[in-house]
C-alpha positions as CSV (number, residue, x, y, z in Angstrom):
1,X,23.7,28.1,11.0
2,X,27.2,26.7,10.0
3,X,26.9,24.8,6.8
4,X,30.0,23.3,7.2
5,X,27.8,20.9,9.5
6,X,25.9,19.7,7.3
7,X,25.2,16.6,5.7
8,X,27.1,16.0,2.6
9,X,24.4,16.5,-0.6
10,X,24.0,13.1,-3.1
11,X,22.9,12.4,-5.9
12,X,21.8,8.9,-7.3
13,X,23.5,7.8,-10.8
14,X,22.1,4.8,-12.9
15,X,23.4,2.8,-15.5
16,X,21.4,0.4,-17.6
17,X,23.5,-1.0,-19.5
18,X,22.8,-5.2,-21.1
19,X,22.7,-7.3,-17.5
20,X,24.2,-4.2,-15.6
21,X,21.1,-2.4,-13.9
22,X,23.2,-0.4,-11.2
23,X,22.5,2.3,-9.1
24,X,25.2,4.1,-7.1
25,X,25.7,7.5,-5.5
26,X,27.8,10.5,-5.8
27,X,28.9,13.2,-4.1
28,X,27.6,16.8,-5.2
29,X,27.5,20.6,-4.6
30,X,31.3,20.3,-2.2
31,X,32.6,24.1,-2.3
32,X,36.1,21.8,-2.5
33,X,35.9,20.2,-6.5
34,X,38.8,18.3,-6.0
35,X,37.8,16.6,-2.9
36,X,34.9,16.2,-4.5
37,X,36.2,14.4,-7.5
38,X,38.1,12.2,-5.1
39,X,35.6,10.5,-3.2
40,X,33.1,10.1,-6.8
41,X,36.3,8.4,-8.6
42,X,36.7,6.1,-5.2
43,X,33.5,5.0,-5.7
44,X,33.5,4.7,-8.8
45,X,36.5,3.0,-9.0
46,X,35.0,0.2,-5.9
47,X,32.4,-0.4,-8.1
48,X,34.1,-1.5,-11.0
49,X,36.7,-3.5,-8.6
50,X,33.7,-5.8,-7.2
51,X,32.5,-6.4,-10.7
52,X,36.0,-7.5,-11.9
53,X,36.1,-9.5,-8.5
54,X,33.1,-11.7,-9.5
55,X,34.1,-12.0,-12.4
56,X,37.2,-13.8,-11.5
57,X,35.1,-15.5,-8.3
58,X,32.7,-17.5,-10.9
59,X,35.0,-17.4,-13.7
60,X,33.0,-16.1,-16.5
61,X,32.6,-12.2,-18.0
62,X,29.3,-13.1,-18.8
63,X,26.6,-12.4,-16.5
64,X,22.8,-12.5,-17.5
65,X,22.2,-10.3,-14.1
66,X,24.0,-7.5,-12.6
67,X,22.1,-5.8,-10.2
68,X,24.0,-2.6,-8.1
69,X,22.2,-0.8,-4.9
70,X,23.9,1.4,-2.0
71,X,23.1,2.2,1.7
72,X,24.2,5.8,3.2
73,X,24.9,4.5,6.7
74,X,26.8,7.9,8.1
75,X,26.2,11.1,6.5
76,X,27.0,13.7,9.4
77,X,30.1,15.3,11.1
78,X,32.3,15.3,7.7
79,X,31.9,11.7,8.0
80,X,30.6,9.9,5.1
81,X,30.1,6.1,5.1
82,X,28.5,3.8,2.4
83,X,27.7,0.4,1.5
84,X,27.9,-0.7,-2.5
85,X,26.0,-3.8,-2.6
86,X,26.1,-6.1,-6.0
87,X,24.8,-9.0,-7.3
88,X,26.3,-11.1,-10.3
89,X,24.1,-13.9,-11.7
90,X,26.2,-16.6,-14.2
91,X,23.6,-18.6,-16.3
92,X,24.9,-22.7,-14.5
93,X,25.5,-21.6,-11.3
94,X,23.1,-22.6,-8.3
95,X,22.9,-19.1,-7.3
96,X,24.3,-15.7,-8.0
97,X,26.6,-14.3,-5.6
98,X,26.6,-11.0,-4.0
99,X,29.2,-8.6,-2.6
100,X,29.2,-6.0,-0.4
101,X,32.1,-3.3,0.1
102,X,32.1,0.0,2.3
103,X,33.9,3.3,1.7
104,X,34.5,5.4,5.0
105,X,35.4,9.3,3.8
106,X,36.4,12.5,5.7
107,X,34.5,14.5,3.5
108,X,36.6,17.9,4.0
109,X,39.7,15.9,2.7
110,X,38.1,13.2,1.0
111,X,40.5,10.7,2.7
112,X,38.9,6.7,3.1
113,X,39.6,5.4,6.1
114,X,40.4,1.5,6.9
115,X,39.7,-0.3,9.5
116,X,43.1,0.4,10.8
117,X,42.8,4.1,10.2
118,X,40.0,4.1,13.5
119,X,42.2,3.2,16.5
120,X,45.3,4.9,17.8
121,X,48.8,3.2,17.0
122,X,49.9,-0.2,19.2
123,X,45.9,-0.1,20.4
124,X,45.9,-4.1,20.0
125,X,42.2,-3.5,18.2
126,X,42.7,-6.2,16.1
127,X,42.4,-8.5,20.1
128,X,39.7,-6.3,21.1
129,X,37.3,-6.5,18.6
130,X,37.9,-10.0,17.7
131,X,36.9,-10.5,21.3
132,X,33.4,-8.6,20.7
133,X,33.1,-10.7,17.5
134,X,33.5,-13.9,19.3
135,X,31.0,-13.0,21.7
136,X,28.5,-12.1,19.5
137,X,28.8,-15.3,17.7
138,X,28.3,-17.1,20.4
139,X,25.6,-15.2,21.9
140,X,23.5,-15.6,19.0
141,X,24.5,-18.8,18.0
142,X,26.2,-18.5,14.5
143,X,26.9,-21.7,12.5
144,X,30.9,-21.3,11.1
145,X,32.8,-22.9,9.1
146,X,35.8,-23.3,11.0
147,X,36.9,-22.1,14.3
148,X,36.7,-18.5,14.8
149,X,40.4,-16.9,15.7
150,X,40.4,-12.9,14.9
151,X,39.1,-10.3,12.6
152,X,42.0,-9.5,9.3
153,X,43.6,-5.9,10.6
154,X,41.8,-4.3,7.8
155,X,38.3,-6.0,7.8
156,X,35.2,-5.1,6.0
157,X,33.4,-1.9,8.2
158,X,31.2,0.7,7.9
159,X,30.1,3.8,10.4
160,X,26.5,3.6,11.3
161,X,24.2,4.7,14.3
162,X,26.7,5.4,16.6
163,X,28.2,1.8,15.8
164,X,31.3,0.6,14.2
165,X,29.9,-2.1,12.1
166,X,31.5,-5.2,10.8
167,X,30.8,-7.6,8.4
168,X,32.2,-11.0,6.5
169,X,31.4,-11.6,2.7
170,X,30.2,-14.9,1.9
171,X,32.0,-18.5,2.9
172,X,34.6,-15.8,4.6
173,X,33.5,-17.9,8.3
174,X,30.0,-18.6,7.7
175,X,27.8,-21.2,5.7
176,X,25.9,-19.7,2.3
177,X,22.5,-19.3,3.7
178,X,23.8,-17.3,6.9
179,X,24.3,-14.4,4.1
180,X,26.8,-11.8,5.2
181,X,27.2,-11.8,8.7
182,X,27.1,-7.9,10.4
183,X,28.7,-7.5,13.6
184,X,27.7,-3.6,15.2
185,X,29.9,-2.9,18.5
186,X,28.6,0.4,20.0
187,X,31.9,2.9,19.5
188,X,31.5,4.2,23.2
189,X,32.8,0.5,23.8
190,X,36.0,2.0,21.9
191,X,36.8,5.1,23.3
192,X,39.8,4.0,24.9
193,X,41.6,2.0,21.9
194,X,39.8,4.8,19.3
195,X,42.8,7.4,17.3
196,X,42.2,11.1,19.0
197,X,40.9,13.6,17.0
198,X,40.1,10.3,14.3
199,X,36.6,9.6,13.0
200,X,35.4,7.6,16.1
201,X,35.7,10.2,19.0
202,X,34.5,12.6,15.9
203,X,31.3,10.6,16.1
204,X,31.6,10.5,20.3
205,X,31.4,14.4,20.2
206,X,28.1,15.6,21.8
């Protein structure tokens, strides 16, 4: 069997540390240590951005709950994607407030991909998967709060189940209690918009 086909290996890290109770992964056992640093210093690095960021969101540095989790959504093809989910809790506040950011990796180059990264040049994805947000919105009937227009060219994604998966943090175009909404748009539906040789027709493979 080619190795090279394999799944990536992880490992899980904890730090318990005051309110911080966070668990996030990292890469291991990559015959390429470099790449390997790479992607562990990315998330790394994401992790400590979305603390900072509600930090400034609720305008205090001191939290009496930080809880950290992850989600491996793709793991297969060189193709790494990831979810780092946290939750910050400010003693006053109603509630806490949770975040969630993906990290998309080639893992033979240790490249992240953006949203933009997916689709081949002057592919007008931004139009067409606006369109398959706006239908799914209306299909299952989800209260904004504003009008619905298009997706930001770089919008939160991740890579899972054969989907191309996007999502909206809180208050971005929904009310509180919707959560985070998740939009998944099969990526067959994007073969003719997706880069060639990029990470979707990657996934297309058989």
């Amino acid at each position: 069997m080619n190795t090279q086909i394999l799944p990536v290996s992880l490992q899980t890290n904890h730090v318990k540390e005051g309110p911080k109770d966070i668990y996030f992964p990292q890469v291991i056992h990559l015959k390429d240590k470099h790449v390997e640093r790479k992607i562990n210093q990315a998330i790394v690095h994401l992790l400590h951005s979305l603390i900072d960021w509600q930090k400034e969101q609720q305008g205090t540095n001191e939290f009496t709950e930080i809880i950290g989790q992850y989600e491996i959504k793709t793991n297969e093809r060189h193709i790494l994607s990831l979810n780092l989910i946290n939750y910050a809790y400010a003693e006053g506040f109603a509630h806490g407030l949770t975040v969630i950011k993906s990290l998309t990796f080639d893992t033979t180059t240790g490249e992240t991909y953006e949203l933009s990264d997916l689709f081949a040049p002057n592919s007008d994805y931004i139009k067409v998967l606006s369109h398959k947000v706006a239908e799914q919105i209306k299909a299952r009937d989800i209260p904004l709060l504003n009008t619905f227009t298009h997706i930001q060219p770089n919008q939160d994604f991740y890579l899972a189940d054969k989907a191309l998966v996007l999502y909206f943090q809180l208050y971005e175009i929904t009310p509180y209690y919707i959560g985070l909404p998740m939009f998944p748009v099969s990526i067959y539906d994007l073969e003719g918009i997706a880069k060639k040789d990029g990470l979707l027709t990657r996934l297309m493979a058989n």
